[in-house]
LOVO-142185 format. One line per field, with one value per residue (C-alpha): residue number from 0; x, y, z; residue in three letters. Coordinates in nm, 2 decimals. Last residue first. Example, Ala and Ser with C-alpha at 12.3 -4.5 7.8 and 13.67 -1.06 7.14 Angstrom:
<sites>
resi <- (1 0)
xx <- (1.37 1.23)
yy <- (-0.11 -0.45)
zz <- (0.71 0.78)
resn <- (SER ALA)
</sites>
This chain:
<sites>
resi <- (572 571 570 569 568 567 566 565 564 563 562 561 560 559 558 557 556 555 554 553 552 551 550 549 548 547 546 545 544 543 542 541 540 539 538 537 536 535 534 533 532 531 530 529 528 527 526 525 524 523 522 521 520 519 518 517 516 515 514 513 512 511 510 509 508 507 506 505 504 503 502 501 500 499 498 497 496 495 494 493 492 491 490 489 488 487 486 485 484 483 482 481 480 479 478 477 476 475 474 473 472 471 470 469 468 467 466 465 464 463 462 461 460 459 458 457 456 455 454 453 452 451 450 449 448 447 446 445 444 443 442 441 440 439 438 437 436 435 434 433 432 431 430 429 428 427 426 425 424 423 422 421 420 419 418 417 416 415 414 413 412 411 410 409 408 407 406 405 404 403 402 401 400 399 398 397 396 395 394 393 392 391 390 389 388 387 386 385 384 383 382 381 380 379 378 377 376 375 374 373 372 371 370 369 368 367 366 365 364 363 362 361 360 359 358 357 356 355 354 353 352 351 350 349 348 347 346 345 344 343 342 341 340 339 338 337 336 335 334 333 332 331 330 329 328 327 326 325 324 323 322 321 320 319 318 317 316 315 314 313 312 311 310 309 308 307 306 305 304 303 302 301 300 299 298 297 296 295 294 293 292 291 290 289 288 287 286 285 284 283 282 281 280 279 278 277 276 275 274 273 272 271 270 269 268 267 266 265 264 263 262 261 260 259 258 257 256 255 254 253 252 251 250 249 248 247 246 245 244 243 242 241 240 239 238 237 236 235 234 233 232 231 230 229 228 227 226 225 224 223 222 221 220 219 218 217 216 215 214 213 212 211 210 209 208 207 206 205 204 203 202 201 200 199 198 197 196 195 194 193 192 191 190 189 188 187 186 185 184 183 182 181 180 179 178 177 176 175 174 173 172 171 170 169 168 167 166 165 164 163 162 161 160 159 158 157 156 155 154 153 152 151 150 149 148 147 146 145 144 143 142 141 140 139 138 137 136 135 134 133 132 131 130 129 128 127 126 125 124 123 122 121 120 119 118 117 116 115 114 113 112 111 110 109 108 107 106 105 104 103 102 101 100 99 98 97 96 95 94 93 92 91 90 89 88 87 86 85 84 83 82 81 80 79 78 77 76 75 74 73 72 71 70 69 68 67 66 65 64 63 62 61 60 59 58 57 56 55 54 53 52 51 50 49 48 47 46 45 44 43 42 41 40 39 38 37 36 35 34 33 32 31 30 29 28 27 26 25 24 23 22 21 20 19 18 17 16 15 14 13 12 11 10 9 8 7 6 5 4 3 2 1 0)
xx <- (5.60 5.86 5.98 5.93 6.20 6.21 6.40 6.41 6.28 6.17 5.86 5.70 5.24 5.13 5.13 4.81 4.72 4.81 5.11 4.98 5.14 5.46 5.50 5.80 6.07 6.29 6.59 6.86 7.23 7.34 7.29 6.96 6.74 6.82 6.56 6.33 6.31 6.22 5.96 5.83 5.81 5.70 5.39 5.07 5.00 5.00 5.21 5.57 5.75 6.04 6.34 6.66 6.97 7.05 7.15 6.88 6.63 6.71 6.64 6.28 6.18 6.35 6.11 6.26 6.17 6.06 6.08 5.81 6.01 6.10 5.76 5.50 5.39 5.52 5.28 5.50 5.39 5.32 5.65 5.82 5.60 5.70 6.05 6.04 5.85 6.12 5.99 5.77 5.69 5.94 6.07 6.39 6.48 6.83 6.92 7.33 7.50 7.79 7.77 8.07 7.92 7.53 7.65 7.85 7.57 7.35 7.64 7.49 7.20 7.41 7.16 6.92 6.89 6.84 6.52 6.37 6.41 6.67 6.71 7.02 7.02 7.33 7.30 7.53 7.88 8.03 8.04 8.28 8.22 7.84 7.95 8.10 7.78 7.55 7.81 7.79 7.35 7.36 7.51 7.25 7.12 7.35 7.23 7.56 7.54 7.50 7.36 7.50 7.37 7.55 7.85 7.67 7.59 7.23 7.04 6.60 6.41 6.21 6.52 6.66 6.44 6.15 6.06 6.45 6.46 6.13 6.13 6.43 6.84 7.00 7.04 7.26 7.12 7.41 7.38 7.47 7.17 7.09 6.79 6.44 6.24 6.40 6.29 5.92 5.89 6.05 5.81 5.51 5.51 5.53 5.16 5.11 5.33 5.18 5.09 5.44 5.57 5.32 5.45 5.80 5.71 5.53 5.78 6.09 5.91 5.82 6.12 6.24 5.98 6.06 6.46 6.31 6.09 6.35 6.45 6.86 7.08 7.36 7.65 8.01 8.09 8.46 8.53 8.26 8.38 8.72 8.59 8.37 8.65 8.89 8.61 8.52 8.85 8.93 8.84 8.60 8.39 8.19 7.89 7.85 7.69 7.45 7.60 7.98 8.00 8.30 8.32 8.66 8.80 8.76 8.79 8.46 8.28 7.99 7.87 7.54 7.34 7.08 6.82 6.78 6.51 6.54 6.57 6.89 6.72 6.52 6.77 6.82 6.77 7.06 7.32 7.39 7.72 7.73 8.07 7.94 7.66 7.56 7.21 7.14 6.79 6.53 6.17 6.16 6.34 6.12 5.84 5.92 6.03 5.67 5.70 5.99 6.33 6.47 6.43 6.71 6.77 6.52 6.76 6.72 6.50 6.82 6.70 6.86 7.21 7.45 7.67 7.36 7.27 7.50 7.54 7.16 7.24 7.13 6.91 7.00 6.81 6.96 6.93 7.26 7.48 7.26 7.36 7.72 7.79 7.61 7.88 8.17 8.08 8.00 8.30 8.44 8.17 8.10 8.20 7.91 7.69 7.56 7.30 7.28 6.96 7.01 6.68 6.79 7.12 7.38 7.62 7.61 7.68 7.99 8.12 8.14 8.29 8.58 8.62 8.66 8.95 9.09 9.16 9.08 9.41 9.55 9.30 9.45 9.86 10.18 10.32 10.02 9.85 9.83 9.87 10.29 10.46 10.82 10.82 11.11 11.25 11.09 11.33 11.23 10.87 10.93 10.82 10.85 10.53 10.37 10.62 10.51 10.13 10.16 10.05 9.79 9.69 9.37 9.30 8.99 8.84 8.94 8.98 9.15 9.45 9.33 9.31 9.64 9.84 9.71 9.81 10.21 10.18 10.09 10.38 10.59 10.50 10.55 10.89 11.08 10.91 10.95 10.72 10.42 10.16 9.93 9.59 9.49 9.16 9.00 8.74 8.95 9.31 9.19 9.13 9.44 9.61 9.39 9.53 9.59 9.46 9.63 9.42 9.61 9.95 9.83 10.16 9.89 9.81 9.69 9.48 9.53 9.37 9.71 9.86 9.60 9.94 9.96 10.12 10.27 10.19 10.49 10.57 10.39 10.53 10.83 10.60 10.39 10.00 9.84 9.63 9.45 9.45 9.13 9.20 8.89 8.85 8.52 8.50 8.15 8.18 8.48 8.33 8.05 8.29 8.53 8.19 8.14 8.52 8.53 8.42 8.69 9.00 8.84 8.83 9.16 9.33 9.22 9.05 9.13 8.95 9.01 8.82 9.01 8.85 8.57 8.46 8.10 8.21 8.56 8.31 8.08 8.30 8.55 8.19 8.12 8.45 8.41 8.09 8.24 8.46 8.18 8.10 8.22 8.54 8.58 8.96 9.00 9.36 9.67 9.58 9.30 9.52 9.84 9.68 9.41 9.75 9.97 9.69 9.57 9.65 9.58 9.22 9.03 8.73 8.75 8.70 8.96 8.93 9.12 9.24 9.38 9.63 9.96 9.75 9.67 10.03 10.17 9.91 9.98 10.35 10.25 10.10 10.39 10.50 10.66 10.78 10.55 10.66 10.48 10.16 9.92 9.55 9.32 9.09 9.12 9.40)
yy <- (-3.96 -3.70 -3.64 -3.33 -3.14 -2.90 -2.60 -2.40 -2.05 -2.03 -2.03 -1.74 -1.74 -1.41 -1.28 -1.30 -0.88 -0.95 -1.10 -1.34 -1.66 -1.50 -1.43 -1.15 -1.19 -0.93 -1.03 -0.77 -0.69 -0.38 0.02 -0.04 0.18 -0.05 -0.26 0.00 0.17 -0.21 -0.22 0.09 0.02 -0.36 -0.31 -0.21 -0.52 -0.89 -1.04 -0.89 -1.00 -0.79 -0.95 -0.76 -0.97 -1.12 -1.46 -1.69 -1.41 -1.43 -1.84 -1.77 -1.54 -1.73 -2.05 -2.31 -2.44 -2.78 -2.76 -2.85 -2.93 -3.29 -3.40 -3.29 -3.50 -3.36 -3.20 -2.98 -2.66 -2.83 -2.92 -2.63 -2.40 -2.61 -2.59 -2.26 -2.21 -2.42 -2.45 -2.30 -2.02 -1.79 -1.51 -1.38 -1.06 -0.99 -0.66 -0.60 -0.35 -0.57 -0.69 -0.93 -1.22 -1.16 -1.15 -1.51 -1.61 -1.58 -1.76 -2.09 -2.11 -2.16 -2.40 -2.31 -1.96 -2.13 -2.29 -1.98 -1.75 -1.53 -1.11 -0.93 -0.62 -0.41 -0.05 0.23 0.32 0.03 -0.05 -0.36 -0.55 -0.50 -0.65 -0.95 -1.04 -0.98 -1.24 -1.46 -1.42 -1.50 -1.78 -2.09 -2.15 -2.18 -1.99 -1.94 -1.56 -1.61 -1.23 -0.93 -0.56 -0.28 -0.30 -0.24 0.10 0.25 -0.03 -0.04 -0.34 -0.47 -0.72 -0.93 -0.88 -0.91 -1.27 -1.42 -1.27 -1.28 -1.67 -1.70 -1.77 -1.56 -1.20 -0.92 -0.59 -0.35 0.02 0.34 0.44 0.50 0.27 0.31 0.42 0.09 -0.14 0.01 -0.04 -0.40 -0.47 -0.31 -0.46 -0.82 -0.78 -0.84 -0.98 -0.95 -0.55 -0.46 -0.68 -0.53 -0.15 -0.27 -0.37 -0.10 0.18 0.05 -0.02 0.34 0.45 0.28 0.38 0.73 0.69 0.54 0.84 1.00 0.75 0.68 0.79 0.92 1.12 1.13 0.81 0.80 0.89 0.70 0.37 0.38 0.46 0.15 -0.07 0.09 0.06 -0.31 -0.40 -0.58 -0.86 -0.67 -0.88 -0.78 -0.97 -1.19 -1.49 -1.58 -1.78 -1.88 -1.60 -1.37 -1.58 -1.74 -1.44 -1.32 -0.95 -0.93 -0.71 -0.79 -0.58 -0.79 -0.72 -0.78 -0.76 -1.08 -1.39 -1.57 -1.94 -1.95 -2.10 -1.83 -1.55 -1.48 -1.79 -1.96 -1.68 -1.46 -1.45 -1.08 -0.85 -0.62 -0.66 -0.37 -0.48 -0.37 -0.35 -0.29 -0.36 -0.72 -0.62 -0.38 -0.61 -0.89 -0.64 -0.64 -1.06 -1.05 -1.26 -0.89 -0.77 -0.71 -0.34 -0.13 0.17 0.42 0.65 0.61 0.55 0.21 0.33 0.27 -0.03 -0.07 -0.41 -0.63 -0.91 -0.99 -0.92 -0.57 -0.42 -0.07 0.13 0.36 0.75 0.66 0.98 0.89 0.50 0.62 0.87 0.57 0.33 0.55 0.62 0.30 0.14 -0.04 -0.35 -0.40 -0.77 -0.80 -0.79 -0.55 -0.55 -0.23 -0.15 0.05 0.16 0.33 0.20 0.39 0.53 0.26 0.04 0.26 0.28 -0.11 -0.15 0.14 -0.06 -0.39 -0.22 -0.05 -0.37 -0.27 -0.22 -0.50 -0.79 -0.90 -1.02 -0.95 -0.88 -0.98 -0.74 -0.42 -0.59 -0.69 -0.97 -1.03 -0.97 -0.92 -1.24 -1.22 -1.24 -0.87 -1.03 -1.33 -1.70 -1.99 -2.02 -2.05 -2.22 -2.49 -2.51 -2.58 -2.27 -2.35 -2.00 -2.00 -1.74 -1.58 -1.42 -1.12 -1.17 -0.97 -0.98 -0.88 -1.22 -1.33 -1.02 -1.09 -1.48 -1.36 -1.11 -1.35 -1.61 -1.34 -1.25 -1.61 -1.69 -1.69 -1.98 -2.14 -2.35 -2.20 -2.44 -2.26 -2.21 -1.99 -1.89 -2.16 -2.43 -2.69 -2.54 -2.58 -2.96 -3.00 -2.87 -3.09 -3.36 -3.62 -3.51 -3.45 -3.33 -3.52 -3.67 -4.06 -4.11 -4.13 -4.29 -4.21 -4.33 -4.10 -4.36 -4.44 -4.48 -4.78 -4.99 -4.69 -4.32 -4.22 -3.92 -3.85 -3.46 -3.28 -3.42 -3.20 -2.89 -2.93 -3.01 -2.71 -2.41 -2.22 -1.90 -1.81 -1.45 -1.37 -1.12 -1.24 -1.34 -1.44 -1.82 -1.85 -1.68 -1.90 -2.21 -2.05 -2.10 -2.46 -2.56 -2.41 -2.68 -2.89 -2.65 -2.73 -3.07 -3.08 -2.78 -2.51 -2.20 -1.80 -1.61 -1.25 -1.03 -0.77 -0.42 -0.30 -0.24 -0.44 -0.68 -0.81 -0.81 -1.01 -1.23 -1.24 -1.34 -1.58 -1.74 -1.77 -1.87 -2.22 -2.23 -2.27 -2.07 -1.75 -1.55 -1.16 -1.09 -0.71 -0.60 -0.59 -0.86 -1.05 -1.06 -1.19 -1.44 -1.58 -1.62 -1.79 -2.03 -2.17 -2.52 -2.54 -2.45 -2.05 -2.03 -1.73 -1.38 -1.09 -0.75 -0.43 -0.47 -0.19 -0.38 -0.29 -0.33 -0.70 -0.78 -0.66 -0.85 -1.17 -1.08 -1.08 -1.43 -1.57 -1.51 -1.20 -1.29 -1.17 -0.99 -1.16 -0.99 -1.21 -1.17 -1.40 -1.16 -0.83 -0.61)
zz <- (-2.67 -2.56 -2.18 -2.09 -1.89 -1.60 -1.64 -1.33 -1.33 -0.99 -0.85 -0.67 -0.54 -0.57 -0.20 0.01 0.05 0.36 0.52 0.84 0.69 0.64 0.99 0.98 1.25 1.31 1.48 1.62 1.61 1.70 1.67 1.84 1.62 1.33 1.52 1.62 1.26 1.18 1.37 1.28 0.89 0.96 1.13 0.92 0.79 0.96 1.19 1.20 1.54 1.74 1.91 2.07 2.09 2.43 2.31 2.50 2.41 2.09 2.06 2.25 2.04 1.73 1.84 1.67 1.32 1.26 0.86 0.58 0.28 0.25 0.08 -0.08 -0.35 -0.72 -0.93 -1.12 -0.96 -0.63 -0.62 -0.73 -0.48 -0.19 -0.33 -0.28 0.05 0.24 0.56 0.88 0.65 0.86 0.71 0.96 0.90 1.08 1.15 1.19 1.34 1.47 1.83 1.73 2.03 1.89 1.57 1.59 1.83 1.48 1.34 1.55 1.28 1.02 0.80 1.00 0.88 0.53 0.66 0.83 0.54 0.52 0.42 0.61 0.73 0.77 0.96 0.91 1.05 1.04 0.68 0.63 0.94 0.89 0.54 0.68 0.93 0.65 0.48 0.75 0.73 0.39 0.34 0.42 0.06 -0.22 -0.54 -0.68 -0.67 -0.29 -0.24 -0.14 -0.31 -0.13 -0.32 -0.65 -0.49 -0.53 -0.50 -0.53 -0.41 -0.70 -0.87 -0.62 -0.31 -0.48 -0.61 -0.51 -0.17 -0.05 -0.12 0.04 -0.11 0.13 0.11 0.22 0.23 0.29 0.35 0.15 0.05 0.44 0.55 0.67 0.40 0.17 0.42 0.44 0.07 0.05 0.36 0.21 -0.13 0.07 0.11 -0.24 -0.46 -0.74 -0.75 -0.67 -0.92 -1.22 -1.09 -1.16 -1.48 -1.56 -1.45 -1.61 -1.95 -1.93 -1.88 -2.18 -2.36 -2.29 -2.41 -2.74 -2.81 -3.01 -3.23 -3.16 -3.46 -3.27 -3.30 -3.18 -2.97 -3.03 -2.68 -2.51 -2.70 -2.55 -2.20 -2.23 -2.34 -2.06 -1.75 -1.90 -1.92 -2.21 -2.50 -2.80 -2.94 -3.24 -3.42 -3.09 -3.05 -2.75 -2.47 -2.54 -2.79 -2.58 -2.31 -2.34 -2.40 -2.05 -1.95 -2.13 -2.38 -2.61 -2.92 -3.05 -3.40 -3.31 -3.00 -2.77 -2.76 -2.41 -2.47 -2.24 -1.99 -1.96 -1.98 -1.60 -1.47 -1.74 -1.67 -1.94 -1.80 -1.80 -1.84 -2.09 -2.32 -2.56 -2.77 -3.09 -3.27 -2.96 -3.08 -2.96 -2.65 -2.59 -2.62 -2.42 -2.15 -1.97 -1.96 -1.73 -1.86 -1.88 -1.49 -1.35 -1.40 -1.62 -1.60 -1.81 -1.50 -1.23 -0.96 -0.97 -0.93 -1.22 -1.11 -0.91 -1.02 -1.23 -1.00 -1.06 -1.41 -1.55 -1.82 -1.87 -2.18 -2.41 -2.44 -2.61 -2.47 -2.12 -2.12 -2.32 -2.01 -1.73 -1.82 -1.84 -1.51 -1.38 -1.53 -1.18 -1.18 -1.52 -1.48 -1.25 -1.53 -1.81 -2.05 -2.30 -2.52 -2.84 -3.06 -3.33 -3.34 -3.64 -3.36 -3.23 -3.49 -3.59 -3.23 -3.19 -3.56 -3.43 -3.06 -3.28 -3.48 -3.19 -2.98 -2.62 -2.43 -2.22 -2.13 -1.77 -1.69 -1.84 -1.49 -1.22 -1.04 -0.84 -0.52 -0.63 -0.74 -0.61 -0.23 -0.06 0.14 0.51 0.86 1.00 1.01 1.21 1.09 1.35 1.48 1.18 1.02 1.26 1.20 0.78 0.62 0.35 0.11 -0.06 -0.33 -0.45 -0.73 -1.02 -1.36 -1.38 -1.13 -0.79 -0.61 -0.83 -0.64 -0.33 -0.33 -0.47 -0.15 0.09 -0.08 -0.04 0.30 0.40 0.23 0.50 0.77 0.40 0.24 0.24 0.03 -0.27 -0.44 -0.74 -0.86 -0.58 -0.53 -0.73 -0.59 -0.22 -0.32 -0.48 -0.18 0.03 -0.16 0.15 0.46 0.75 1.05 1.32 1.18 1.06 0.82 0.53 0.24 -0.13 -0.40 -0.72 -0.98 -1.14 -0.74 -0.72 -0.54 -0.28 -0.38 -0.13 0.18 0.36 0.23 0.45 0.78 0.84 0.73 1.06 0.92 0.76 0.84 0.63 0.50 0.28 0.08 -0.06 -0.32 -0.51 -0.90 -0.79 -0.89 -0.68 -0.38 -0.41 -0.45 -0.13 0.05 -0.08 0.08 0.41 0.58 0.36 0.53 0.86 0.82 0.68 0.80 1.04 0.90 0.86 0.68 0.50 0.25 0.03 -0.04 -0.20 0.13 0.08 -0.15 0.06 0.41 0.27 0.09 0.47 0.61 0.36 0.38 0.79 0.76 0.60 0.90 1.11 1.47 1.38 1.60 1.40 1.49 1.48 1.42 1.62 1.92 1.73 1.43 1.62 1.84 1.51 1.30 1.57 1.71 1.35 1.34 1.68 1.61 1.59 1.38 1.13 1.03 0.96 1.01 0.90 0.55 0.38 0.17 0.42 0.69 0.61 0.49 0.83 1.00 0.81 0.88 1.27 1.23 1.13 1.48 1.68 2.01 2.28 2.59 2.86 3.03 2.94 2.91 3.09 3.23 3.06 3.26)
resn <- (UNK UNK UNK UNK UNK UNK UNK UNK UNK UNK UNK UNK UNK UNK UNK UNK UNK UNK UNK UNK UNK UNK UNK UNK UNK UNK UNK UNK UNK UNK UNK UNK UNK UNK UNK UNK UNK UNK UNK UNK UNK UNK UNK UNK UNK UNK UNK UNK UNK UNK UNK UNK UNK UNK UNK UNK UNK UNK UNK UNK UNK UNK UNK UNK UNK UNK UNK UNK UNK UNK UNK UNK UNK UNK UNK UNK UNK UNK UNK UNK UNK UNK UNK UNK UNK UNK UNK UNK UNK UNK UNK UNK UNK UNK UNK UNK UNK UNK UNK UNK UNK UNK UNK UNK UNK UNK UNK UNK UNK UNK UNK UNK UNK UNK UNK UNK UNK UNK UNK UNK UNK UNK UNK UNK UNK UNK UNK UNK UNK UNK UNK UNK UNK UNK UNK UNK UNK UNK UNK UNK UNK UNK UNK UNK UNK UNK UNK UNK UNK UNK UNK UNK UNK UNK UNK UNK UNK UNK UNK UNK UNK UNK UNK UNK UNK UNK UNK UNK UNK UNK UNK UNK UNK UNK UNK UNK UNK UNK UNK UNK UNK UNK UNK UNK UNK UNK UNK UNK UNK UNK UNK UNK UNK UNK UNK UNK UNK UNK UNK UNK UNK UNK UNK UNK UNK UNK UNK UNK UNK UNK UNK UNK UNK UNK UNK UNK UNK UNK UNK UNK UNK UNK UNK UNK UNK UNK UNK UNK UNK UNK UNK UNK UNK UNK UNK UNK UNK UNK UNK UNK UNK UNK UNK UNK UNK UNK UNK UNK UNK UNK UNK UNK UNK UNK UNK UNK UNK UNK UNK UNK UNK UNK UNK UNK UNK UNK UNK UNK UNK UNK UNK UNK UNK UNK UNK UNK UNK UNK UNK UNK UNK UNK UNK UNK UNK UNK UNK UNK UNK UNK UNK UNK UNK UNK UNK UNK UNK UNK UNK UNK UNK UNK UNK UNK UNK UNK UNK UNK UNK UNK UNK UNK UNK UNK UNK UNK UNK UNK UNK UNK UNK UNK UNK UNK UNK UNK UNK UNK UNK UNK UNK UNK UNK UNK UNK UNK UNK UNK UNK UNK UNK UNK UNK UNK UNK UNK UNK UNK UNK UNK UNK UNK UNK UNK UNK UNK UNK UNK UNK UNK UNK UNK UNK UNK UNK UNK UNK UNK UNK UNK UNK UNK UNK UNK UNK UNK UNK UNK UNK UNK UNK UNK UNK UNK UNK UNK UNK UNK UNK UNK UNK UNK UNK UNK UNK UNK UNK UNK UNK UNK UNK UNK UNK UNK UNK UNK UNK UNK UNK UNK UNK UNK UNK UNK UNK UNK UNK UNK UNK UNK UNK UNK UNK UNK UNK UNK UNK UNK UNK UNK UNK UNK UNK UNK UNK UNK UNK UNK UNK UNK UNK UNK UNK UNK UNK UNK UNK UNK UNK UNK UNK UNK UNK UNK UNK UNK UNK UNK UNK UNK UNK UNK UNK UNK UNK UNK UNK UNK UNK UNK UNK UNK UNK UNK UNK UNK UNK UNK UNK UNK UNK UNK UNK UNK UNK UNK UNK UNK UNK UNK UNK UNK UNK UNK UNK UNK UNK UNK UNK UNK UNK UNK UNK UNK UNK UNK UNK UNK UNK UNK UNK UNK UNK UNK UNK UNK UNK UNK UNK UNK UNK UNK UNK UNK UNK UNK UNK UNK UNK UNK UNK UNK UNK UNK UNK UNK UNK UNK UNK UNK UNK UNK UNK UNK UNK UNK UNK UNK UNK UNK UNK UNK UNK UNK UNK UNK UNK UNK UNK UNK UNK UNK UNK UNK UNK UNK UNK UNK UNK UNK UNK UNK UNK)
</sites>
């Protein structure tokens, strides 16, 4: 018998319907950070399931986002209230931001309390206050519903699974992101699974919910400019994600090129010789895009550092599809806009898609586009070429690299380094530094059976710095590289680029020898060429977690030097 385990036949909690609900949606793992508020949930899951334990519940999110991109699956954390609830906060923003399928239960104060708070004599401005329970907090359901697709408050010890289910259902409903669910402590304890109302909504969505079918009209103008493009080029984002093979037939029926988001990568895999991938705001695809005279957009933003601040010129006329109406001509106009699914819209087009008029040596400019630019990052960044090389020698296709927000990262990492799977590609799409390592932590979770490596810089590592013990306690196969330039490189370079003093960005940064020795996690340093491919192959060797620290100072050839594209204003006269 495990030290400290009881014996006792348990009575079934609230917890057991989360573990019900889990199962029932494939979900195997949850991740959290275990309080009072919480002690029926974290019991039931750790007994039943596989209860991940991080050190902050804002980990917990990014763990349970790691883990939800990576399976393809559903992502689960588990906080306390208040505090707990407000750690958690930014990471449900990123997950929010990435259309991500999070499910974030929290705890809650008992449900005989809930009600008490007033308004006070500044009620008009929202003011509230408080019987004084421990962890109560005025408007953390409105809180929960800012940083959230949908939010809710169980009310009944019955209702749970319903509620679970009504939470699931809104997480999968197009457009997709997550959903936080607040369970006051007491109905908790006092829910039983034999005891739950049936469930109304279901996992496969919402009733009367999503695009519906692609308007035939707009798909019939789509299908006639295509078919009359000479020199098509297609842009997609994470809102392609599910279509890549009506994506890649139309790509290959077009002879088109593939310019992706960030979140758009591998939706066709990068080996792929049409795609150009994330690289369109890159001086070697001025010209293409000058030449190109339609461009296919599907589910993309057109984020602001991918298109130049929007000031990036693109091809005419413009077909655009999105789940969301809204975005149909927010960014760039478009001439036809077709409002659905991206795997229905795209599958619509395929089939009426019956000749071309594409010049024949578009295709092999488009490959050659894809070789020169890549071939021009190489060559910049130096020494680094070795490490995103060596990195991609060592791993299966099918594993994660998750990345925080680094220097190697955002130069290479998100656009040189090759994906096959959009799941394997993990990133903080909201640019927040400090996540990657919890979601490199969620997506070892995820895929098991090869190794996760996860891409930080010294400065963002810091910011979680305890979820390395995380790993070290889940002894997930997970390689952490560590690039230490005593700082944050970045804004070094966006200071000095815009003649700023320096000043905030130079780090004391602990000894990660000494810091994995303490946590009993294998340690290997990079300094200077040569190295990295057979350190590594050490490291994912291990079948655990280890830390790979590279010395940036010591990479040779000197890196070109990486500053992002942030808009920086001149003021006039």
């Amino acid at each position: 018998m495990a030290t400290g385990e009881n014996t006792t036949p348990k009575e079934p909690t609230g917890g057991d319907v989360l573990v019900e609900v889990m199962r029932r949606h494939g979900v195997d793992t949850a991740f959290g950070v275990i309080s009072i508020h919480n002690l029926p949930l974290v019991e039931a899951v750790a007994r039943e399931l596989n209860f991940v334990e991080v050190r902050h519940e804002a980990a917990a999110v990014n763990a349970a986002d790691g883990y939800a991109r990576a399976s393809g699956g559903i992502g689960v954390a588990i906080t306390s209230t208040g505090t707990g609830a407000g750690n958690a906060a930014g990471s449900m923003l990123e997950a929010l931001t990435a259309g991500s399928r999070v499910l974030h239960v929290t705890g809650q104060i008992e449900s005989e309390y809930l009600g008490d708070a007033v308004a006070d004599s500044a009620g008009d401005r929202g003011v509230r206050s408080v019987r004084g329970v421990i962890h109560e907090v005025p408007r953390q359901l409105q809180m929960l519903d800012a940083v959230s697709k949908y939010a809710s408050t169980i009310g009944d010890a019955k209702g749970v699974e319903a509620e679970l289910e009504a939470a699931i259902a809104q997480i999968l409903a197009a457009p997709q992101g997550p959903a936080s669910v607040e369970w006051p402590s007491d109905l908790q304890y006092l829910a039983r699974p034999d005891e739950q109302r049936p469930a109304e909504a279901t996992a496969t969505g919402l009733a009367g919910s999503g695009p519906g079918t692609p308007d035939p009209s707009a798909v019939a103008e789509a299908v006639r400019l295509l078919q009359q493009a000479k020199r098509p080029l297609i842009w997609v984002g994470g809102g392609a994600a599910g279509a890549g093979g009506e994506l890649t037939r139309i790509l290959h029926t077009l002879g088109a090129g593939l310019l992706t988001s960030n979140s758009g990568r591998a939706i066709v895999p990068e080996d792929d010789e049409l795609v150009i991938g994330n690289f369109a705001a890159n001086p070697g695809v001025a010209a293409l895009l000058g030449e190109s005279d339609l461009l296919l957009s599907v589910g993309t933003h057109f984020r602001s550092n991918e298109t130049k601040s929007y000031h990036l010129s693109l091809p005419s006329p413009r077909i655009q599809i999105d789940v969301d109406p809204a975005a149909i001509g927010r960014v760039y106009p478009a001439d036809v806009g077709i409002v659905a699914d991206a795997a229905q819209a795209l599958a619509a087009i395929s089939a009426g898609l019956t000749t071309t008029s594409v010049d024949e040596d578009w295709a092999a400019k488009v490959t050659a586009t894809r070789t020169s630019v890549r071939a021009d990052l190489t060559e910049y960044i130096g020494g680094y070429a070795e490490i995103c090389e060596g990195l991609r020698a060592q791993l299966p296709r099918e594993s994660v690299v998750a990345r925080d927000v680094t220097i190697p990262s955002s130069q290479w990492g998100n656009r040189l380094f090759p994906f096959y799977e959009r799941e394997t590609n993990v990133f903080p799409l909201g640019g927040g530094i400090g996540q990657g390592l919890a979601m490199g932590i969620g997506a070892a979770h995820a895929r098991p059976d090869v190794p996760t490596v996860v891409i930080a810089g010294d400065g963002g590592l810091a910011v979680h710095l305890g979820e390395l013990a995380s790993l070290a306690g889940s002894r997930a196969w997970c390689v952490v590289l560590v690039f230490n330039d005593g700082g944050y490189g970045v804004l070094r370079n966006m200071q000095e680029a815009n003649g700023f003093d320096r000043a905030g960005v130079d780090l004391y940064t602990p000894r990660f020898d000494l810091l994995a020795a303490s946590l009993e996690v294998p340690y290997a340093l990079v300094q200077g060429p040569g190295q990295f491919e057979k350190i590594l192959a050490d490291a994912v060797a291990t079948r655990g977690p280890a830390i790979v620290e590279v010395d940036v100072a010591a990479i040779s050839p000197t890196p070109g030097a990486f500053t992002p594209p942030v808009h920086i204003p001149v003021r006039e006269g």
